[in-house]
N, C-alpha and C positions, 0 to 999 in steps of 0.2 A: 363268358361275360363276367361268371363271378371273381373270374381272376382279373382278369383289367380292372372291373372296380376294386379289390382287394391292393394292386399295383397302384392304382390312381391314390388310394388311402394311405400309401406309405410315398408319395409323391412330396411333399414338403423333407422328409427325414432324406430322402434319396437326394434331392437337390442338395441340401446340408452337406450329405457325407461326399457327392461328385465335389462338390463347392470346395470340401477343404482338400481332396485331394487334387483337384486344378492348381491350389493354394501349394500344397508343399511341393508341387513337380513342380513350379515355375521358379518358388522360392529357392528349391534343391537347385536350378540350374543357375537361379543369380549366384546363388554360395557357391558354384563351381565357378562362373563366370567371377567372381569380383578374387576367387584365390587364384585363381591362373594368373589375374590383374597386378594381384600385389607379387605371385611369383615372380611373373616377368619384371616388375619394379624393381624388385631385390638383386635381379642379373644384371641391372642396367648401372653400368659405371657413369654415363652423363649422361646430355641431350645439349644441344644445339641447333636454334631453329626448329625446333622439332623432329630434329632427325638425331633417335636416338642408338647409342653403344652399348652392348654388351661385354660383360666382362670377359667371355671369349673372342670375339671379334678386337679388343684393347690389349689381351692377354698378347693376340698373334699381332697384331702392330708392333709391341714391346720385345717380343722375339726377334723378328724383322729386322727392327733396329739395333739387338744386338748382337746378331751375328755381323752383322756390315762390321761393329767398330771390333768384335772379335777378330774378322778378318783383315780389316786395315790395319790395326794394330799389333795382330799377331800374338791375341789373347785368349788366352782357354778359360777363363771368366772374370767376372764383374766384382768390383766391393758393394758392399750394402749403399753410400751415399754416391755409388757411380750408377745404381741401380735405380737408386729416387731420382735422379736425375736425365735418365733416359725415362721415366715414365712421366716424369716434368713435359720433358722436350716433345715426346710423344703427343699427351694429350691436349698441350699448346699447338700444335699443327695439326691435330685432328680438328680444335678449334678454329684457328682461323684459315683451313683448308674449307672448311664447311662455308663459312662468312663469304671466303673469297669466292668462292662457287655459286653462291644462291645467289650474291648481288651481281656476281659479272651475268650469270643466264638472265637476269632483270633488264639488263642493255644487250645481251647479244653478244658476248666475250667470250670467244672460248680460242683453241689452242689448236692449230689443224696438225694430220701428219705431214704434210707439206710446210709447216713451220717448223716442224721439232727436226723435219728433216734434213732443214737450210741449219739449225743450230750445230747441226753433228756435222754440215758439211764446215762447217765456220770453223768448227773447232773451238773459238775463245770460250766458250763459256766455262768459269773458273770452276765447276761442278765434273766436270770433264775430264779436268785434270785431275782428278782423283780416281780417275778408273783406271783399270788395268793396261786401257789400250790406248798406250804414251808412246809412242814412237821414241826410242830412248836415244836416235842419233839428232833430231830433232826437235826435241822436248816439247811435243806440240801432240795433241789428242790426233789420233789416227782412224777415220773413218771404215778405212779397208782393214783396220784388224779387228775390228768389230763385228764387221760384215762377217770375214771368216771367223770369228769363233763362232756366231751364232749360227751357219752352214756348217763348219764342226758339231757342234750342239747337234740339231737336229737329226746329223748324222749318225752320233752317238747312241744317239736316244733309241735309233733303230735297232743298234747294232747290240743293245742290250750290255754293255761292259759294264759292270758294277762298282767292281773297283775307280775306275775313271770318271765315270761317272758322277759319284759323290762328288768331287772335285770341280768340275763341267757344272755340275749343282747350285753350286754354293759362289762360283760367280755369276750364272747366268741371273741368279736370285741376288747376285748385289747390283748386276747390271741394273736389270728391270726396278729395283728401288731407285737408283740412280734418276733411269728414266721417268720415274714417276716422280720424283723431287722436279727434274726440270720443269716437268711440264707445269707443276704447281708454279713454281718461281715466275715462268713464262708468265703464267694468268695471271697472277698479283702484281706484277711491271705493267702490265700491260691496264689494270684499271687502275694501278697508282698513276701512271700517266696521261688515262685517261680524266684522271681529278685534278692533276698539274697543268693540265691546258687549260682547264676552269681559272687557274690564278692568273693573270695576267699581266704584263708590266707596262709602261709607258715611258717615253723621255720625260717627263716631269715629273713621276714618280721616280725615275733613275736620277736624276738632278737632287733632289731631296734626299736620296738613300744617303748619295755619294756626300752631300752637305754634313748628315746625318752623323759620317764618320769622323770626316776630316776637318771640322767646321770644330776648333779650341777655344775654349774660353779660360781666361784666366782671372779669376775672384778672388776678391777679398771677404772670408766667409765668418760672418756672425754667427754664433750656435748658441740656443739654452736645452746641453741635455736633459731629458729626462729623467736621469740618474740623479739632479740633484734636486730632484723636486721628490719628498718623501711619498710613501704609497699611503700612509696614514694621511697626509693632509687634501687627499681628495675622495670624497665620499662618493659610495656605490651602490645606487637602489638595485632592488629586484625591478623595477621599471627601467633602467637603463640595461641590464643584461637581455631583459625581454628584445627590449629597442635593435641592441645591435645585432642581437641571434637572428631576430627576424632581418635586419638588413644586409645577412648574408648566409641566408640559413641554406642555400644550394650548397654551401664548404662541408654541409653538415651530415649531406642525405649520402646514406651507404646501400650500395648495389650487391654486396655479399654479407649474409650473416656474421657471426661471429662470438664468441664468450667468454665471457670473465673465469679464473678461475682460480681458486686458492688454495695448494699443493702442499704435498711432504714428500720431499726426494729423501729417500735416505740410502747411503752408497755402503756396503759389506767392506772392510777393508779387513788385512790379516792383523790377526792380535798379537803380541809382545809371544804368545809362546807357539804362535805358526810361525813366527821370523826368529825363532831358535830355533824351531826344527831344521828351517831351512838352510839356515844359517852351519848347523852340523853338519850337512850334505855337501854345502858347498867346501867347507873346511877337511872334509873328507877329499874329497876331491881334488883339491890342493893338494892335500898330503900323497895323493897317488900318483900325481904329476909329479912330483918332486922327485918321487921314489923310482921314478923311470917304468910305469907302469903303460901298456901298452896304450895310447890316449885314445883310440877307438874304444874302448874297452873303458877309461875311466870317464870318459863324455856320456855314453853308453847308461852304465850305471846311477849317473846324476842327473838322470832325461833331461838332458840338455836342449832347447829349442834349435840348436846348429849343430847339426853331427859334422863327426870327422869325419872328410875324405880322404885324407892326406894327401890333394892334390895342390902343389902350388899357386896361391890366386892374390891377385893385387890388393889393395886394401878398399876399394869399391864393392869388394865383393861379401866387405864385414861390416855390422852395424854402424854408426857413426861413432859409439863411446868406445867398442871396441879395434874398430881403428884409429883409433886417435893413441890409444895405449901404445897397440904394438909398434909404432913409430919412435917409441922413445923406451923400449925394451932390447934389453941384449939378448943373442941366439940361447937358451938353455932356462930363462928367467921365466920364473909362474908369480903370476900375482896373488897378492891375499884377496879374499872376499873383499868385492868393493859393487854398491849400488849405487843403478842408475834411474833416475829420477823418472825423465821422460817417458820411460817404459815400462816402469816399477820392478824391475830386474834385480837381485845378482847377481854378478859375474867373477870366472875365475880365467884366466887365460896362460897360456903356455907358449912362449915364441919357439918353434922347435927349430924350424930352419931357414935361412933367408938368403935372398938370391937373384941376381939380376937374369932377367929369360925377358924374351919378346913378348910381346902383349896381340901383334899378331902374325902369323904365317901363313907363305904358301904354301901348298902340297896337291899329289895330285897321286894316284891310289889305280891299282885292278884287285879286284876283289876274285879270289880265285876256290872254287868248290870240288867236289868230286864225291863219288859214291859213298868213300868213305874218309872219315882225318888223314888216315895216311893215306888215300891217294891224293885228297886237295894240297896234305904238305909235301909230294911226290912234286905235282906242278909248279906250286911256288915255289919252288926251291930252281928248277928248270927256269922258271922265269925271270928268279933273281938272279941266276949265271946268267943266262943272256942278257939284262940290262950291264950289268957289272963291266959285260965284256964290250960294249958301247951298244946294244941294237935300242932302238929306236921306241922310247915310251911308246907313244900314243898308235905305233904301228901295231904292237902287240897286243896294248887295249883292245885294239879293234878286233885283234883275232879272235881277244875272248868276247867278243859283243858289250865293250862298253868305249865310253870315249878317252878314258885319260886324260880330262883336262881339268886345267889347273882351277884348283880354289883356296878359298882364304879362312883360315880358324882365327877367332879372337879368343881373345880371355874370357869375353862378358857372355860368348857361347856354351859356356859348362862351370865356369868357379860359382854359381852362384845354388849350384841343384844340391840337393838334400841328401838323396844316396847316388853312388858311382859304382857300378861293379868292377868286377875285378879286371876283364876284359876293357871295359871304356877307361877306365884308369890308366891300363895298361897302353893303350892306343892314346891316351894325351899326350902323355908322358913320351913318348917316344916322337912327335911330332913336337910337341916345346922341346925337345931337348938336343933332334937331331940339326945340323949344319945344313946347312948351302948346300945341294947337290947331294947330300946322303943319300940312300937307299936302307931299309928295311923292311924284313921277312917277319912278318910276326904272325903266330902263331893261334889261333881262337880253337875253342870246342868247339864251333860250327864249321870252321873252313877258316883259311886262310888269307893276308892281306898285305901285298908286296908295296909299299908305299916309299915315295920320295918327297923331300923338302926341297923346294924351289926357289925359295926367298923368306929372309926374315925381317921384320922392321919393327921398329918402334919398342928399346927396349925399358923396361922398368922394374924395380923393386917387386919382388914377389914374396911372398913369407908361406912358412907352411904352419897353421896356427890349429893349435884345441882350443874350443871356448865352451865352458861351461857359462851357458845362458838360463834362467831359471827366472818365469814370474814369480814372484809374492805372492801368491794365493790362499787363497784363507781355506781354514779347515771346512770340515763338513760342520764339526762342532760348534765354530763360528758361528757358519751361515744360518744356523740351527736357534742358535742364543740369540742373535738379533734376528728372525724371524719370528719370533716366540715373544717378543719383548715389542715388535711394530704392532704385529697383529693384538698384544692387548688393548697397543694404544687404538689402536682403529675399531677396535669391539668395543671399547667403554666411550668411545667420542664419535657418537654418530649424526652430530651434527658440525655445522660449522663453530658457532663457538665454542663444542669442546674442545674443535681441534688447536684453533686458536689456545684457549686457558690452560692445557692441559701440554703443549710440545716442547715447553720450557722443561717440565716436570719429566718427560722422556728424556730429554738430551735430544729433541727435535726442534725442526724449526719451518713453522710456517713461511711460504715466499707466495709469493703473486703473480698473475699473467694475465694482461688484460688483450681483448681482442686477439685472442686465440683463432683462427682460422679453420676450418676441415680441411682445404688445402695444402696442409703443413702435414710433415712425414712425421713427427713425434712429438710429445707431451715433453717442455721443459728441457727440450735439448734431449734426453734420453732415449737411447736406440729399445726397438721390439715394443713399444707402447701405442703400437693397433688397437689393441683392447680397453686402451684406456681412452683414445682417442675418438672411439665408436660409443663409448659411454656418456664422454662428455657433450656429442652433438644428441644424444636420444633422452641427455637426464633432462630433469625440473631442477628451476632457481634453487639454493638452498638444499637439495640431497647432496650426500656423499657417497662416494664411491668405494666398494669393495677394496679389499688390498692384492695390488701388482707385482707380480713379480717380472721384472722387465731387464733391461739392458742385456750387458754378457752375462745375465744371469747373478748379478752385482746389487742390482738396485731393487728397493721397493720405495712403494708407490701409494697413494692415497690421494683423491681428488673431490675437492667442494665446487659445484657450479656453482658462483655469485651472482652471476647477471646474463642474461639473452641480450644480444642487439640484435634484432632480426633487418630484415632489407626495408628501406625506407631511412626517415629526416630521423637522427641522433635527439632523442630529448635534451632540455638545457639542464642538464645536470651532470655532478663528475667530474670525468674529461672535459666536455665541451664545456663545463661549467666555469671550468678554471682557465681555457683556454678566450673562450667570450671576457670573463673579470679582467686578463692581461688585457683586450685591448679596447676597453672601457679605461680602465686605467692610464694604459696610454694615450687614448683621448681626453680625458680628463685632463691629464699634466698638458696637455699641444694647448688646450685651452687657457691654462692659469702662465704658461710660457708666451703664450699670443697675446693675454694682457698685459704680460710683464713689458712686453715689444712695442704695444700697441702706441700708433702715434712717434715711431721711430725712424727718422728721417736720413742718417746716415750711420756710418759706422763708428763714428767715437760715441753718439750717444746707445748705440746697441751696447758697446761697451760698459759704460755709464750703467747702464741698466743692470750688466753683471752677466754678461753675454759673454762667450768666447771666441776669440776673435784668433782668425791662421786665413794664412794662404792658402788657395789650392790651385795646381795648373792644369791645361792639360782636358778638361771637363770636355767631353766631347754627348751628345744627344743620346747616340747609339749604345751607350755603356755605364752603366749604373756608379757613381760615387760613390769611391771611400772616405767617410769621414772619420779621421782618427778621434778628433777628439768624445765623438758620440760613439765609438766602438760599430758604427753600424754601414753597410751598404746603402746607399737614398738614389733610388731610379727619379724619385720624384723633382727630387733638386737639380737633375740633369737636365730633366723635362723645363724647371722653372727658367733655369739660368739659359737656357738656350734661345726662351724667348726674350731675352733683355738685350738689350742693344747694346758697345761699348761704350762705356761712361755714366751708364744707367743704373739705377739703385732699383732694387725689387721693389713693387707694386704693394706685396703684400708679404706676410709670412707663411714661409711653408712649410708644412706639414710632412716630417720625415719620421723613418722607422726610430730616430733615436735621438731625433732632439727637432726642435723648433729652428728655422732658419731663418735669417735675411742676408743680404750680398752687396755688394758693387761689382762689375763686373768691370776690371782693369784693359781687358785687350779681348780681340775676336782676331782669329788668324788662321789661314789653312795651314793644315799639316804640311810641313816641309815635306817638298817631294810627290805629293800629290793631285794628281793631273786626271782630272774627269775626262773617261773613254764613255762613250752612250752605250756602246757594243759590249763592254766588259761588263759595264755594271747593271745592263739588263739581262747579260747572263747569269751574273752574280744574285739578283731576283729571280730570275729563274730556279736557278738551286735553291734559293730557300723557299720560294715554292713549293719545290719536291720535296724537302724533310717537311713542310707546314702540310702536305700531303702524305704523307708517310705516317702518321700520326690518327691516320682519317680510322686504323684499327680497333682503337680505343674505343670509339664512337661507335661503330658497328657493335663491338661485343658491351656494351650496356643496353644495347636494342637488341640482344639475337637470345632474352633468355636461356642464359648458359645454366645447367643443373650440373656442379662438381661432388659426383658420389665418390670417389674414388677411392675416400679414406675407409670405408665399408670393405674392399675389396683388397686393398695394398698397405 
């Protein structure tokens, strides 16, 4: 008992200490729970509709879609702005793939396999004919070769072949992207035209369209530009900018963030004694060409961006300054050092030899092995007696297990590659240079390869050229001196107006960017500035940024945020400030031009007035006026004169983008040649119902809360 009461006495302290450890286990578990929260944030490249992407889930999308254009193209990789570009392309269709899915499940839209079935039996769809399975006698998509690759496929897949496999791979995986584009395509036709039957046409709306077009008027047009009314002689309250901001303040409101911001690019370029250095090398190099020095060997020495193969190649196969040279060089001729602009290069070049040869050939090949060299060159040498002596190509292909049939070499297949060994050199050379019906036994370290030419065509100019190519590139010493000379400017100017007062005094120069987007693949045009890019959507107004080292490794970098515009209406100031004052101003002048008019009855007294007076013909409803003398487009004047009858003088004055009007209107007349069909031109509504539908995109994605992280991530 004296313990319970003893327990019961420390009863207050015991409740305290359970109390705060309730306290920190709960708290301990929010602080887990809210970092997982922001972990998972951080992996999240977007959201739409609340259905959000991870940077590995966007990572494998972007893969996806590069191997398809690797494989159609026949590319073993991507440039850096062909890369931003499929990651563009990508996350626009993860966009409104998402959009077009939430709203068609809203009505009940969706894609059966018994539709996508009827499209493959159809064959038209233009997505089709990008697959493999082209019936090539009928250029038309072939459902039965699809059938069997994918019973291929799965048969393979059993069958474990690796090597095939891979192959088997990599189209079944373009297939299935294929497929999965259609079916998308299918869903968004299918509710674009469910929004297209929404628009409707009539005969009396068809009648009107058709008037709309064909229906000329030709005036006599009075004008007071606005151009001659000064910008000083109309005053401009802060109660009239209020006025018009609010009377079209929806132009105003922005649905993506965005920021100001005020930069220092500065670009590394080589100094007067890198472009001597270089300049020696190259004039070395001259001097060894000249000297008849082996040109593998003085290309070699002067790290030449184009080594020498010594194989013959068209002039396609050389830069554009350097083919333009050898075109007007004689065979044995080296040029002096001469730079090229576009590429910041010098070059040196040497025409060594030149020569008409085919651009492409036939041939057709057995490749012959054996235990050892000399037993593979034992066989071909047997196999080039018996052709020699007439037997039968492609009979004796077959004996060795291949087919013997014929193929075609071009030029563009090998003059363009960087090394050629001694072998593939050997094997051009012998196929550009043999005739019609030759035969050759040539000889390899691995085996041997008895080949004939079957045909040649198409011949052209070949040259055998050294080029000494050579960027301008600046020292380390350089890169060193003006890194050491940005970076003080950026440590002694750490805000914005020092960078302002103080870039003159570097030999820098402040520049601007307004409405910067995250969106956007780089800062200022300049490539590798992720870093700089993630800085500017995370700083505050007014900080400045660390210094960058960004592009080819070229450029530095310095960055001021000046302004946030976050999502929501633009305040009146700025931009929009200057943008609302022009068209104040221009109301202003329509005003003191309306009185100028005011009480003007026909057109000698608009004249009178000091008006400009021209013909115009031609003025049809459907299509906006050019007025030369007011420099400007006016839908408004189309609209006014179309209500005026022939012989009738405007009502009123109108109000255009560039000047004040009034008219007579001389004549109304159909267009020569045109003949109202009902049928035609409510089909012709029709169709632009479907682009006024087509458009319905836009609209969705300012309603689907889109969150674009990407710049975080790429």
């Amino acid at each position: 008992m004296a313990a319970i009461g003893k327990i019961r006495s420390w009863g207050p302290v015991l409740a305290t200490v359970i109390g705060l450890a309730l306290f920190a286990f709960i708290a301990e578990e929010m602080f887990r729970s809210c970092e997982a929260t922001n972990n998972e944030r951080r992996q999240q490249v977007g959201e739409v509709l609340g259905k959000k992407i991870s940077v590995q889930e966007f990572q494998s999308l972007v893969d996806e879609y590069q191997e398809v254009i690797k494989m159609t193209q026949g590319r073993d990789n991507l440039s850096e702005d062909e890369l931003n570009q499929v990651k563009d392309q990508v996350w626009q269709q993860f966009v409104n793939n998402t959009i077009i899915e939430t709203e068609a499940a809203k009505v009940g839209l969706t894609v059966t396999d018994e539709e996508m079935q009827n499209v493959l039996k159809a064959g038209t769809n233009p997505m089709l004919m990008q697959t493999p399975f082209v019936n090539q006698q009928t250029g038309r998509f072939d459902v039965s070769q699809l059938t069997k690759f994918l019973a291929d496929y799965n048969k393979m897949k059993s069958q474990g072949n690796a090597q095939m496999m891979e192959q088997y791979d990599r189209i079944y995986n373009y297939w299935k992207f294929m497929e999965k584009n259609i079916r998308q395509q299918l869903l968004a036709t299918k509710y674009q035209q469910l929004l297209a039957q929404c628009l409707l046409s009539n005969p009396v709306s068809a009648k009107m369209a058709f008037d709309a077009q064909n229906e000329e008027s030709d005036v006599l047009l009075a004008a007071v530009p606005y151009s001659t009314i000064k910008d000083t002689d109309v005053e401009v309250t802060d109660g009239d900018l209020k006025d018009k901001y609010n009377s079209q303040k929806e132009q105003y409101k922005q649905y993506v963030e965005s920021r100001d911001i005020k930069y220092v690019d500065f670009q590394v370029v080589a100094s007067k004694a890198d472009r001597d250095a270089l300049m020696k090398t190259l004039q070395e190099a001259q001097r060894q060409l000249n000297a008849g020095v082996v040109p593998a060997e003085a290309v070699r020495k002067a790290q030449s961006q184009i080594a020498y193969t010594g194989i013959f190649a068209t002039r396609n196969a050389f830069p554009a300054d350097i083919a333009q040279k050898i075109d007007s060089m004689a065979v044995g001729q080296v040029t002096a050092p001469f730079e090229t602009k576009y590429d910041n290069t010098l070059n040196v070049v040497k025409l060594i030899a030149k020569t008409q040869m085919p651009d492409s050939v036939e041939y057709r090949q057995i490749q012959v092995g054996g235990a050892t060299p000399e037993a593979a060159q034992k066989t071909a040498d047997s196999i080039y007696t018996a052709l020699q002596g007439g037997a039968d190509f492609e009979a004796i292909a077959k004996k060795y297990g291949q087919t013997g049939e014929k193929q075609w070499m071009t030029s563009a297949m090998y003059e363009r590659a960087q090394t050629i060994d001694a072998d593939t050199k050997a094997y051009i050379q012998t196929i550009s240079t043999l005739d019609a019906g030759q035969l050759k036994n040539l000889q390899f370290t691995q085996g041997s390869i008895v080949l004939q030419v079957t045909a040649r065509k198409a011949f052209v100019n070949k040259f055998d050229v050294a080029v000494v190519k050579h960027t301008i590139d600046f020292s380390k010493q350089t890169y060193s001196e003006a890194y050491n000379k940005f970076s003080q400017y950026v440590s002694e100017n750490n805000n914005i107006e020092g960078l302002e007062k103080n870039a003159q005094k570097f030999g820098f120069r402040v520049q601007e960017r307004q409405d910067l987007y995250n969106s956007e693949h780089n800062v200022a045009g300049v490539r590798s500035t992720r870093d700089a890019m993630k800085w500017i959507f995370d700083a505050k107004e007014g900080e400045v940024s660390p210094l960058y080292e960004c592009g080819n490794n070229d450029h530095l970098l310095v960055v001021a945020l000046t302004a946030i515009h976050p999502v929501g209406y633009r305040p009146l100031d700025g931009m929009v400030k200057d943008q609302v004052r022009q068209q104040v101003i221009r109301d202003k002048k329509f005003e003191k031009a309306a009185e100028k008019l005011a009480g003007v009855k026909d057109i000698a007294a608009a004249k009178a007035k000091g008006a400009v007076v021209d013909s115009v013909r031609q003025i049809t409803f459907s299509a906006p006026v050019f007025v030369a003398s007011a420099g400007a487009s006016e839908p408004a004047l189309s609209g006014a004169v179309a209500a005026v009858k022939a012989g009738q003088f405007s009502p009123a004055v109108v109000k255009g983008n560039g000047a004040a009007y009034l008219f007579q209107v001389l004549s109304k007349k159909q267009r020569e040649g045109a003949k109202f069909d009902e049928k035609q031109q409510a089909q012709q509504l029709r169709q632009q119902a479907m682009q006024a539908a087509s458009r319905f995109m836009n609209e969705l994605y300012l309603k689907a809360d889109v969150v674009d992280n990407r710049y975080l991530f790429f």
